[in-house]
VOMAR-767183 format. One record per residue: residue number from 0; residue in one letter; x negated, z negated, y negated of N, C-alpha, C, CB in turn. Coordinates in pm, whole numbers, plus 32768, in hexadecimal, padded with zeros to 4 digits. Each point is the difference from the previous one (the first is absolute). Glycine has a CB too. Example, Ala and Ser with C-alpha at 12.3 -4.5 7.8 and 13.67 -1.06 7.14 Angstrom:
// VOMAR-767183
 resi resn n_c1 n_c3 n_c2 ca_c1 ca_c3 ca_c2 c_c1 c_c3 c_c2 cb_c1 cb_c3 cb_c2
    0    A 7AD9 7CF4 8239  8059  8000  7F89 7FA6 8000 7F88  80BD  7F83  8075
    1    S 7F66 80C5 7F22  7FAE  7FFA  7F89 804D 7FB7 7F93  7F8A  80D7  803F
// end
This chain:
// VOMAR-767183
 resi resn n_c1 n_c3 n_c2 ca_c1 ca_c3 ca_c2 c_c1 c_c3 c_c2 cb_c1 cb_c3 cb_c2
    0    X 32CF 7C36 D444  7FA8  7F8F  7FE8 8035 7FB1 7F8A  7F39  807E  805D
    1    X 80E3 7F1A 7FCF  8000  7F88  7F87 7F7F 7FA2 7FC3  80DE  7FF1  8075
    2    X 7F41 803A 7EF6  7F7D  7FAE  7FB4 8008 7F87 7FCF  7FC6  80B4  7FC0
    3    X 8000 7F00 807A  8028  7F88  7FA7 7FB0 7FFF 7F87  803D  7F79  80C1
    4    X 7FF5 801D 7EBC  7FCC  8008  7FB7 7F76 7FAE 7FDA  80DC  8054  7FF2
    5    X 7EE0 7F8F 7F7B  7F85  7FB1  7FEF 7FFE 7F69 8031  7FE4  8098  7F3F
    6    X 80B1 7F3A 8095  8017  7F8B  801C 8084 7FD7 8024  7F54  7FEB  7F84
    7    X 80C7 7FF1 811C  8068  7FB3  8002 801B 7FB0 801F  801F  8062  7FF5
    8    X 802C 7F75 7F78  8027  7F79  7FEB 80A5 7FE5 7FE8  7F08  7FEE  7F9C
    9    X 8108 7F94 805C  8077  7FF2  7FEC 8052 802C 7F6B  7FB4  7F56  80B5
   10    X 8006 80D1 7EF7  8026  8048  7FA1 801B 80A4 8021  7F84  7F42  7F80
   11    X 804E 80DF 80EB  8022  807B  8023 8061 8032 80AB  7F0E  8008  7F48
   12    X 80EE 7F9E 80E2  8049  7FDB  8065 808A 8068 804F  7FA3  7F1B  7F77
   13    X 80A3 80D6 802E  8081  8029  7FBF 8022 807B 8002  7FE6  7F69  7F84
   14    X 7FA1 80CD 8027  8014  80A5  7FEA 7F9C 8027 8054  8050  801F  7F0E
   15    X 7FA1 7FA8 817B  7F81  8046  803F 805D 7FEE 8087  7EE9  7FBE  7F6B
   16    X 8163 7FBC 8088  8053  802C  8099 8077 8055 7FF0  7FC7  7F25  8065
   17    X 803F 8119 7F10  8089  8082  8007 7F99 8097 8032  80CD  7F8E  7EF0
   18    X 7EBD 8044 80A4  7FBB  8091  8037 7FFF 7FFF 8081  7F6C  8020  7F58
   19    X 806E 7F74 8108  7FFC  8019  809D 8069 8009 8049  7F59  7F9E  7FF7
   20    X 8105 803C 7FF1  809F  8044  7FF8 8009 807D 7FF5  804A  7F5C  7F9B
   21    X 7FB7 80F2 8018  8001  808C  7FD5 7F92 8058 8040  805F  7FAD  7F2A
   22    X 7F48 7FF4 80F7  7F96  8058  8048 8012 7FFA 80AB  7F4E  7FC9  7F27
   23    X 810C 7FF6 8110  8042  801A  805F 8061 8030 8039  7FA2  7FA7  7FDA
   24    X 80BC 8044 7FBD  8066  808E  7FCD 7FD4 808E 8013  8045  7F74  7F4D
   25    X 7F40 80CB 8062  7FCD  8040  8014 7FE3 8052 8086  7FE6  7F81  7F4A
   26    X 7FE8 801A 8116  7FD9  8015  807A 807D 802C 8035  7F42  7F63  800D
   27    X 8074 813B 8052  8039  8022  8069 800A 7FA5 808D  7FBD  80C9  7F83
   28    X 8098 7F34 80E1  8003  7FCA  8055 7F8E 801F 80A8  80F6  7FEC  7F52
   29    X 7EDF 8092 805A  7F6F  7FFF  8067 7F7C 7FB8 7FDC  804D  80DC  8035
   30    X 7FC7 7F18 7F2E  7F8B  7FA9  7FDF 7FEB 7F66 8049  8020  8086  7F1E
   31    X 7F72 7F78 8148  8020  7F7D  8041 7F89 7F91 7FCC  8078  8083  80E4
   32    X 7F0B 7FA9 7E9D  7FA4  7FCA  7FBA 8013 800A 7F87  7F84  8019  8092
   33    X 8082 7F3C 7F31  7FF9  801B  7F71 7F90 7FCA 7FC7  80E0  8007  7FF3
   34    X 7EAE 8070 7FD8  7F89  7FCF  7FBD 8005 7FB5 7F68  7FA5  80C2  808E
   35    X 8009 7EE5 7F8C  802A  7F71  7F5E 7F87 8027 7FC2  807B  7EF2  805E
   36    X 7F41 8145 7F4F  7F99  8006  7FA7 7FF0 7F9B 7FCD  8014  80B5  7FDF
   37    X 7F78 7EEF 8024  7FE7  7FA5  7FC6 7F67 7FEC 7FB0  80BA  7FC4  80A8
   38    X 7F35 808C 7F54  7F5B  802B  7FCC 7FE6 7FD2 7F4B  8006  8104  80C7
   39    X 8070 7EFC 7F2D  7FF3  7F97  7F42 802A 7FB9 7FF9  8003  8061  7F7E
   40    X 804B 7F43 80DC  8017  7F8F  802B 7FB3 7F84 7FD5  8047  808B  809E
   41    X 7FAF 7F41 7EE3  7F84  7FA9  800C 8045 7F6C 7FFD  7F43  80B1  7F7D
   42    X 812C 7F26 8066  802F  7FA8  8000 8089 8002 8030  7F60  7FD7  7F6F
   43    X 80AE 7F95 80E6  8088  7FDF  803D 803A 7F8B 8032  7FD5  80B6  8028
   44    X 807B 7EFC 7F7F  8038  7F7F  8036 8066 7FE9 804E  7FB7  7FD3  7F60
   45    X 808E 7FD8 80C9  805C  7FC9  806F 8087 8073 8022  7FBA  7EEB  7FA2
   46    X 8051 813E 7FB9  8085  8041  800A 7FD8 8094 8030  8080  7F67  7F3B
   47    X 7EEE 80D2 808F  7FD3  8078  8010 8032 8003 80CE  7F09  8004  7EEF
   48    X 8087 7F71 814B  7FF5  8010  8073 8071 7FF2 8083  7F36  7FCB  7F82
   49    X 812A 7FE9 800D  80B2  7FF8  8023 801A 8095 801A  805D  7F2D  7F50
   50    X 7F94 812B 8039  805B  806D  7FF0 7F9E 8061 8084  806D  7FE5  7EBB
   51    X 7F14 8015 8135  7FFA  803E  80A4 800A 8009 8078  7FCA  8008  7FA9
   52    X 8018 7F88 8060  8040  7FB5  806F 807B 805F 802F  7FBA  7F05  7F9D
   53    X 80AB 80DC 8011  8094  8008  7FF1 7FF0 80B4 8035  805A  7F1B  7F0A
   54    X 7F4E 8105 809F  8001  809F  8016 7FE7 8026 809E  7F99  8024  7F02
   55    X 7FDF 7F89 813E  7FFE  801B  808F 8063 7FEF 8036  7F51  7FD7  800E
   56    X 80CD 7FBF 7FE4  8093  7FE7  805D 8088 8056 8022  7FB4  7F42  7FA4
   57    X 804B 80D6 7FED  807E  808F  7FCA 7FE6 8057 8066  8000  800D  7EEF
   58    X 7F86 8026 80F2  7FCF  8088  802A 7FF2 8009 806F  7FA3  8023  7F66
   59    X 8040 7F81 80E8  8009  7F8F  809B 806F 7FF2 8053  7F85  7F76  7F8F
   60    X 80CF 807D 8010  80A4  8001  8022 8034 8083 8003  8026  7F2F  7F92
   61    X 7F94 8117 802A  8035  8097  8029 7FB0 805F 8063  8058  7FF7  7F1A
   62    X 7F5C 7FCF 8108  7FA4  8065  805A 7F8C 8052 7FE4  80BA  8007  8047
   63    X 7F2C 7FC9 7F36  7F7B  8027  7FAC 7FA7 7FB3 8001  8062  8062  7F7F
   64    X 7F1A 7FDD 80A2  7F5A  7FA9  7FD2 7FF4 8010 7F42  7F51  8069  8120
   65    X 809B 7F19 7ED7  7FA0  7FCF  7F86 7F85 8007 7FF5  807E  7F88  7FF3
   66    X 7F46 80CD 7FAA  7F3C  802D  8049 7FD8 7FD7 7F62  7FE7  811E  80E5
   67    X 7FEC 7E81 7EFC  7F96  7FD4  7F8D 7F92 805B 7FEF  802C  7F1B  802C
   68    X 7FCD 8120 7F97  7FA8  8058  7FD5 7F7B 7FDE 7F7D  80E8  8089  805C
   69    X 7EA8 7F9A 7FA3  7F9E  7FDB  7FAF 8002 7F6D 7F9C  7FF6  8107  8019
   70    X 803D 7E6E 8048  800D  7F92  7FC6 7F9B 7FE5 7F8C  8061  7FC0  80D3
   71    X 7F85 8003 7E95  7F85  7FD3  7FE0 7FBD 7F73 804E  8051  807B  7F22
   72    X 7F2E 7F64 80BF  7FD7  7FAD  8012 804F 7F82 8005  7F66  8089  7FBF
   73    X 80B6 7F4C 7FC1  8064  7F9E  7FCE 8080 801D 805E  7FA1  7FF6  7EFA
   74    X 80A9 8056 80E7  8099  800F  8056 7FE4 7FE6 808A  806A  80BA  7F70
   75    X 7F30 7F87 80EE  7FC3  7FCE  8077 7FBF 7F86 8006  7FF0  80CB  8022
   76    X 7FDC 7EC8 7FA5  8011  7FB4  8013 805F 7F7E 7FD2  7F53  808E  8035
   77    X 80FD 7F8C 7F79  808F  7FBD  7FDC 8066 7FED 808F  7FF0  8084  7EF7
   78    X 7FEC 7FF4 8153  805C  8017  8081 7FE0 7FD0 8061  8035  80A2  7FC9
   79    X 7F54 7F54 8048  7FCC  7FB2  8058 8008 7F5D 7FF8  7F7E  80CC  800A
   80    X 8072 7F10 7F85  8010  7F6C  7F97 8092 7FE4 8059  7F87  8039  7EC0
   81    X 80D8 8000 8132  8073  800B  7FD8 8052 7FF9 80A6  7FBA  8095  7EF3
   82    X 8004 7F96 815A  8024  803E  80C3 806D 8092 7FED  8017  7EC4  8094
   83    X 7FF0 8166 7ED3  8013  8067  802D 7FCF 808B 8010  8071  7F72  7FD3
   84    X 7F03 8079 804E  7F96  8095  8028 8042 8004 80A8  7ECE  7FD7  7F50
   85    X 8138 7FD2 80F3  806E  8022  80A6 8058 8048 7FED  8000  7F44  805E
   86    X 808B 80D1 7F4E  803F  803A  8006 7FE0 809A 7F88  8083  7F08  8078
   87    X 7F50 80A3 7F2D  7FCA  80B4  7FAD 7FB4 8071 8019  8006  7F8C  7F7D
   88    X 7F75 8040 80CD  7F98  801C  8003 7FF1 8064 8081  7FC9  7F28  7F75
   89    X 7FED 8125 8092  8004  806A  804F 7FE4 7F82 808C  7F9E  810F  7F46
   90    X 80A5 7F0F 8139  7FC5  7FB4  8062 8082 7F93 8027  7EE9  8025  7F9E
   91    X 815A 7F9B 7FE3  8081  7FC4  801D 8075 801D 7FF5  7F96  7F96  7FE2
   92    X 807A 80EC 804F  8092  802D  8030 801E 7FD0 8070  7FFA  80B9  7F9E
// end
């Protein structure tokens, strides 16, 4: 399981798409779900919603589900704001 952090933003960007790097590294090649913790999630701008994006896609490209897990209020509706609760959100795989 990957956690995201309180806030991502473009000040954190950076060192959050190496952690998800490394946290796919990690992964064995039977693992075919990667759970995103998002439950302290309270804030997230363009670049936050760039860098996930980016993450489904990856994970997409390799043959892995992306499963958003315990979104907050705020982060769930930023995504929705945003059109990307379709592809994050449980339901738009």
């Amino acid at each position: 399981m990957y956690k995201l952090p309180e806030y991502l933003s473009v000040h954190v960007v950076a060192d959050e798409k190496e952690k998800m790097i490394s946290s796919l590294d990690n992964m064995g090649p039977e693992e075919m779900k990667v759970y995103v913790d998002a439950s302290e999630t309270s804030d997230i701008d363009a670049a936050g919603l760039q860098l996930l994006l980016s993450f489904y896609l990856t994970l997409k490209k390799e043959g892995k589900e992306f499963i958003l897990q315990n979104p907050s209020d705020t982060l769930q509706r930023m995504l929705e704001l945003s059109g990307a609760a379709y592809y994050l959100c449980e339901g738009g795989q």
